[in-house]
N, C-alpha and C positions, 0 to 999 in steps of 0.2 A: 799820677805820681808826682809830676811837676807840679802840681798845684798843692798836693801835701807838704811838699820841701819847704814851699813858699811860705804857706801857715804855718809850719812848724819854725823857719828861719824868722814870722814878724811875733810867735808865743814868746822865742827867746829873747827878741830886744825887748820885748814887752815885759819880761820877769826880769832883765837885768835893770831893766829901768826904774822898774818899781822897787826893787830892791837899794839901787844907787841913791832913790828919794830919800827913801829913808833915811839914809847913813847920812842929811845931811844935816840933821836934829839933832845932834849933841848939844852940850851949854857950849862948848869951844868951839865956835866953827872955826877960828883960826889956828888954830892947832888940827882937825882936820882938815882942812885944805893942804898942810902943810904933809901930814900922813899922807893923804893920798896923792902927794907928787911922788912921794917915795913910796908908795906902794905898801905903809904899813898901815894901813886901817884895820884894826881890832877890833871883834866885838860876835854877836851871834844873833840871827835873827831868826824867826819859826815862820813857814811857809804852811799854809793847809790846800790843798788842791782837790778837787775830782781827775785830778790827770795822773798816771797812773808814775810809781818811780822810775818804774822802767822807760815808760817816753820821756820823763824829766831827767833821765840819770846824766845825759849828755851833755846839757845846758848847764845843772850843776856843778858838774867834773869841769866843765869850762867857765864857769863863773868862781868855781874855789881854784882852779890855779892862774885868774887875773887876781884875785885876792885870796892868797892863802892865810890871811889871819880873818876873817869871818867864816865862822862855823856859821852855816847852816841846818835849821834842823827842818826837814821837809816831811811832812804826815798828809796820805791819800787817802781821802776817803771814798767809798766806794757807794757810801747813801751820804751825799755831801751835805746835802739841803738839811737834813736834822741834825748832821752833825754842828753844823754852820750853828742852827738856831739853836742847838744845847751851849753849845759855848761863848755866845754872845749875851745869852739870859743867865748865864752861869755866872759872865764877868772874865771866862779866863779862856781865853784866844788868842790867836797867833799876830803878829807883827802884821801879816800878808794874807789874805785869802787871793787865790788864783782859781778860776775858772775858765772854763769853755763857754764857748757862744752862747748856750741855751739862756741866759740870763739877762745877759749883758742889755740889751733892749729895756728890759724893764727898772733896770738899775739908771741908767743913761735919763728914760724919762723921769726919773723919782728924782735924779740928781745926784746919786749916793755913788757913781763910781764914770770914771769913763775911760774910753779905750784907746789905745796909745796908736791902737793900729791903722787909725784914721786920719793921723797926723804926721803920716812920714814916715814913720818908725820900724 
């Protein structure tokens, strides 16, 4: 059970994290910087996971009230890998892909992603 908590408390700095990246690509980053001392950063970004909403709902209920002007739109898929690969060959996918371990390894060697959770985080 302790060591659930634990992966589940380094999933969540790991999706707030990836998420924070992003927001910081606007054309203004001086004008964001400035939003987010004030807490108004705006905008909406789409998450795709194999992790289900309901074990995400918690992370996101606490990532939307440190920012409540980014909607979030988060989509679980349940056969991830095809969905993954219809919407990447399709052209139209989300901001974020988030997964579980099962991958992560072969991602990591190819170079195409890596993982926050080996860094502290």
């Amino acid at each position: 059970m302790r060591k659930m908590k634990k992966w589940k408390k380094k999933r969540m700095v790991a999706v707030l994290l990836t998420l924070l990246v992003l927001l910081q690509f606007p054309a203004d980053f001086g004008s964001v910087a400035h939003a987010a001392q004030k807490n108004e950063i705006r905008g909406t970004i789409s998450v795709a996971s194999n992790i289900s909403q309901q074990d995400m709902q918690q992370y996101l209920d606490g990532f939307n009230k440190k920012y409540p002007g980014i909607e979030v739109k988060y989509q679980s898929y349940s056969d991830y890998d095809n969905e993954v690969s219809k919407q990447i060959q399709g052209g139209d996918y989300p901001d974020v892909y988030l997964f579980r371990d099962r991958c992560r390894e072969h991602l990591r060697q190819e170079r195409t992603a890596v993982s926050v959770c080996n860094h502290g985080y």
